[in-house]
N, C-alpha and C positions, 0 to 999 in steps of 0.2 A: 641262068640270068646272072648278070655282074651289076656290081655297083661299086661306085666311089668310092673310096675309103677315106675320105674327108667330109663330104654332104650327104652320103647314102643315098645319090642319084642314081637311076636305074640307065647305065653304058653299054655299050654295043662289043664284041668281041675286039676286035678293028681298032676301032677308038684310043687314044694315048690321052687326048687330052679331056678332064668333064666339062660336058657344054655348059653347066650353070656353074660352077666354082672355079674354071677354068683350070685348075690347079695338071700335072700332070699325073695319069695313072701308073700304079705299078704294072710290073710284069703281070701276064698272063695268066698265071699260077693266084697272084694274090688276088686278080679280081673274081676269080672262082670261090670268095670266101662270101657269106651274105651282110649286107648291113651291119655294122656294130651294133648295138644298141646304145644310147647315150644316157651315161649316169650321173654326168653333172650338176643337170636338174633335181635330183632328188638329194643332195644336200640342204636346200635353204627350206625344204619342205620338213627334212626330218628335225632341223634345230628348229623349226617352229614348233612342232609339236611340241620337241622337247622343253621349248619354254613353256605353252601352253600348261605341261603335265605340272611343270616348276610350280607355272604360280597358282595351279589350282588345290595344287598340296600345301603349298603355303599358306593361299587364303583360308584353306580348310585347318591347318595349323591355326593360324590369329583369332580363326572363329572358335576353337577350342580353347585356346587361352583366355581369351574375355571372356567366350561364357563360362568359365572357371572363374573369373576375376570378379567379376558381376554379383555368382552363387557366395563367395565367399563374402562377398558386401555387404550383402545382404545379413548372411549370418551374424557379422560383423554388427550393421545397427541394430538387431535384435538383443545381442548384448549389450549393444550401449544402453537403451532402453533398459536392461534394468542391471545397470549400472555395473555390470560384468567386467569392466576396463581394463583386465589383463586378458581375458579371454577374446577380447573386441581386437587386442592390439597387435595379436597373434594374428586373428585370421586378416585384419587389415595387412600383416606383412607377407602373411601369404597370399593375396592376392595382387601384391605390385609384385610380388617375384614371379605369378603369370603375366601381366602386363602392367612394366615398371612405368608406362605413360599413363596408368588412370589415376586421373586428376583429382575425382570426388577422392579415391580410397589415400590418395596422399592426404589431402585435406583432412580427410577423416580420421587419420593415423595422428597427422599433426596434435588437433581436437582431444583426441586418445591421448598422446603424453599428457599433454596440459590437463585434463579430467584425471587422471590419475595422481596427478602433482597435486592440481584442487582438490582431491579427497584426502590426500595427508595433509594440509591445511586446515582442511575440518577438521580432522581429528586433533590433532594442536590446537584450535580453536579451542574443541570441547572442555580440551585439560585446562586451557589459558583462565575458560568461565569457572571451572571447578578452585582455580585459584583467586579469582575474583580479579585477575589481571583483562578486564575491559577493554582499555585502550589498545592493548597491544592485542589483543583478539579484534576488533576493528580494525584496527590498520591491516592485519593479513585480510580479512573479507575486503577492505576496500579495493588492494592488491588483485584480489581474485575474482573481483568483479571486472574489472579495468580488461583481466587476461581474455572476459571469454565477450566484450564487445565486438569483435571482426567475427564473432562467430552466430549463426543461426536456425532453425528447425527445431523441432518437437525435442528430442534429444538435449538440444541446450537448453531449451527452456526448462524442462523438470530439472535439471541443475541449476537453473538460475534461480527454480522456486525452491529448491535445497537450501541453496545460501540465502536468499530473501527470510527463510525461515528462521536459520540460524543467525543470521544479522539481526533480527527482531527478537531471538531469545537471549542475544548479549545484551540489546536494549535495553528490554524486560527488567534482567538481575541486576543491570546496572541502576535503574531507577528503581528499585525494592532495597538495593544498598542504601541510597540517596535518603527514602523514607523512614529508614532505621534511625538517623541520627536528628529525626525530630525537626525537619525543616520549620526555617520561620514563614510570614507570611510571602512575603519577597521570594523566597525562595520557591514556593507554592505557585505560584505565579508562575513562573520558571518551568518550573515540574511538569505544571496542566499541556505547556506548549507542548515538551516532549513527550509529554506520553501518547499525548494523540498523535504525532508523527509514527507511531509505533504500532504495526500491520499483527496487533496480538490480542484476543478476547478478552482477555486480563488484564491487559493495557486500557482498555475501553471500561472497566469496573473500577481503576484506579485512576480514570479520568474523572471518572460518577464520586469516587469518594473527595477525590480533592477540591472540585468543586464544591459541591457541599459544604463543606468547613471554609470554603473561602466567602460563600454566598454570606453563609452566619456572621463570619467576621466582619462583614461587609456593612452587612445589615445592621448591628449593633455598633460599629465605628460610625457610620453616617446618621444612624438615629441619634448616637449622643451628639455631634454636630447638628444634626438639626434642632436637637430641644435646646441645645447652646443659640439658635438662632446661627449658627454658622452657615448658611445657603449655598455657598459656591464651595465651601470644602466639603458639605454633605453630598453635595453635588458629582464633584467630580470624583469623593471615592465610591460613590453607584458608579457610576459611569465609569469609572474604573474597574470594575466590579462586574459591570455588565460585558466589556469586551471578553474575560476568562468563562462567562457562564449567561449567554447572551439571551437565554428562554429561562432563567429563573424572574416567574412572576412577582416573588419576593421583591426583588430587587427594581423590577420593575412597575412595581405599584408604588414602593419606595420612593423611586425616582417620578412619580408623577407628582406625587403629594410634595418633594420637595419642592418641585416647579410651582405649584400651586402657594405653596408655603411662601418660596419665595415674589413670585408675584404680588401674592395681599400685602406680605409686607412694605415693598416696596412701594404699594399705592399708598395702602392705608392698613398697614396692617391694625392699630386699634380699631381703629371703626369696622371692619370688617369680621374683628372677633367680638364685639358688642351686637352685630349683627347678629352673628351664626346662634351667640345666647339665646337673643329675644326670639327668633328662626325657631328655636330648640323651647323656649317655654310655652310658645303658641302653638307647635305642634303637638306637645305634651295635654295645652287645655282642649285642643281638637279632637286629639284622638285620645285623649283621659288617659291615657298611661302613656309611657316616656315613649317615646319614635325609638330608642336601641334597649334591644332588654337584652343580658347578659346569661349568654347561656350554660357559662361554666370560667372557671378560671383556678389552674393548679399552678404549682409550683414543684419541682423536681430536681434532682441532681443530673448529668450528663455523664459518659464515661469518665470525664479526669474532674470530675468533684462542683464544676460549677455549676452556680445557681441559673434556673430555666425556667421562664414562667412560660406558660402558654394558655390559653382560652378562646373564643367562640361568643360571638352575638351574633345578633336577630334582628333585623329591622322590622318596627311596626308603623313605621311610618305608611305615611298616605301617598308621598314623594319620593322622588327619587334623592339619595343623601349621600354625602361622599366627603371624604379625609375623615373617618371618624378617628376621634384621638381619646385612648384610654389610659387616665392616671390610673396606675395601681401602686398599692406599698405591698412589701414583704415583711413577716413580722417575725417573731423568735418568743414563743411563750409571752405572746401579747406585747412584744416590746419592738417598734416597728424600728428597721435596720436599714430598711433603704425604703426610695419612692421614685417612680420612671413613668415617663409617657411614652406611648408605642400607636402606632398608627393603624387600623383595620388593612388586613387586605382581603377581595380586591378593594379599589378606592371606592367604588361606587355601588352602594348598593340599592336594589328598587326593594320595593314593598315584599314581604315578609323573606326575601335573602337573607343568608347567611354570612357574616363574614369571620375570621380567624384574627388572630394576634398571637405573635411570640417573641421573645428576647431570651437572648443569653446573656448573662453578665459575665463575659471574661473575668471580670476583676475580683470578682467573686467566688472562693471553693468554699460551701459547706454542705456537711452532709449528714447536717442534721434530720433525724425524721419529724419534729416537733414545728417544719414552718410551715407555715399559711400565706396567701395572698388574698386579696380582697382588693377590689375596684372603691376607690375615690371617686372619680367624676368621669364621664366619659362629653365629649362633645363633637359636632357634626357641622357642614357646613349643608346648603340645599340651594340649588344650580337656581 
């Protein structure tokens, strides 16, 4: 059998020319050879494969590389977490050297300098506080604050609550300085604000004390204004008094009774204290003993030497009774040194209530053991 040797047509012996390729045959001799086989075709099939093989090595390559990049990531925020940030910064580099395009582990890296740079800030912080240099230890925490704003997650946060912590114990020593030098009242004022801006338990106890001392001073400035009859300056230093410590009852029973205070006056103030007397002798012959019995009343020194009266009545009245007003003197081996009125609180007491009074006299240090107080007159008004 012959064939072509152009189309691998099956030709007759005879034949010169192929009837489908038309082309002309060889001699004799060469159509006695069989079909070629044609190899052409099998080029575009083997560079296929061979890509195939390419890029199945390849994706299997990038698949090992992330998932190395990823492992290392990981490892990575577990050290960030507890605060390892040279060992976090390491493995963060060794995972962009498996894949230099992952985006979290750059991010992460970034995070890592800057957390390593903000831990030698704290530590300069610490020495700055050990020198009592404040300000310049705030200025780096405000710094360092500012740096890790673009940034978020568990991770920054427990850094954020690092320096929150340490921002609040510059706070702290800086207002424990401020107190050493014996602030005035003004200054106190001042103080109460900051300390309560200040995310610290001991902050919130030296809230407790400066109040305190402010409410006293409060109470004993505005009481001498009001027994002066001064109404609007007793007035507004409560009310002054009240915005720094806004739940002292003191202050605020104070400020009722000056409202009161000032109103009678205003109407009538005499006629209205002629009243509250004869008010005060008829319940005395009703109920045959006084409507306030006194339940006690001392006298004491304070830590820095001033004079403190404090006491306790009783209402026996049959009504309800309110502004009670307690003259007391102080004496000195029977030889009376001063004499003050102080107002009950609360203002209003019903039937057998109790109510309290106290005074400090600023103005006054002694520390002697030999005084006494004793009640002069006490009087009441009834609704």
């Amino acid at each position: 059998m012959y064939y072509c040797p152009n189309c691998g047509t099956k030709v007759k012996e005879e034949e010169h020319f192929c009837l489908k390729c038309g082309k002309s045959l060889p001699d004799i001799d060469s159509r006695l050879e069989p079909a070629r086989f044609q190899k052409w075709w099998i080029l575009p099939i083997a560079t296929l494969i061979i890509v195939i093989s390419s890029v199945f090595l390849f994706s299997t390559y990038l698949n090992h590389q992330s998932t190395k990049a990823v492992e290392l990531y990981t490892e990575a925020e577990n050290s960030l977490l507890d605060e390892d940030y040279e060992q976090a910064s390491q493995l963060l580099q060794s995972s962009l050297d498996y894949r230099k395009d992952f985006s979290q582990a750059q991010v992460a890296l970034q995070y890592t300098n800057e957390a390593l740079q903000i831990d030698e800030r704290l530590k300069k912080t610490d020495q700055l506080l050990q020198d009592r240099s404040y300000n310049e230890a705030l200025d780096i925490l405000h710094v360092t604050e500012d740096k890790l704003k673009t940034y978020q997650g568990p991770v920054v946060s427990k850094l954020v609550e690092k320096i929150n912590q340490t921002h609040a114990s510059v706070l702290l020593e800086q207002l424990k300085t401020k107190l050493e030098d014996s602030p005035s009242i003004d200054e106190i004022r001042m103080l109460i604000w900051e300390a309560e801006e200040i995310n610290h338990s001991e902050a919130n106890d030296i809230v407790t004390q400066l109040r305190n001392e402010l409410v006293e001073y409060t109470f004993s400035t505005a009481s001498e204004a009001l027994n002066n009859k001064q109404f609007n300056d007793a007035q507004l230093i409560t009310e002054d008094g009240l915005k720094y410590a806004p739940d002292a009852e003191k202050l605020q029973s104070l400020l009722a009774n000056i409202n009161k205070e000032k109103s009678s006056f205003e109407a009538a103030a005499q006629e209205r204290l002629e009243q509250a007397m004869d008010t005060a002798y008829q319940e005395h012959q009703m109920n045959e003993n006084d409507a306030i019995e006194l339940n006690f009343i001392d006298v004491e020194n304070d830590e820095d030497g001033r004079i403190v009266v404090k006491g306790a009545v009783k209402s026996n009245a049959t009504v309800p009774i309110n502004s009670i007003l307690v003259e007391y003197t102080v004496s000195r081996n029977d030889e009376e040194i001063l004499t003050n009125e102080i107002f009950v609180y609360p203002d209003t007491l019903y039937p057998t209530e109790q109510g309290k009074f106290e005074f400090t006299h600023f103005d006054l240090k002694d520390k002697s053991s030999n005084l006494e107080a004793a009640v002069k007159k006490i009087t009441w008004y009834t609704d």
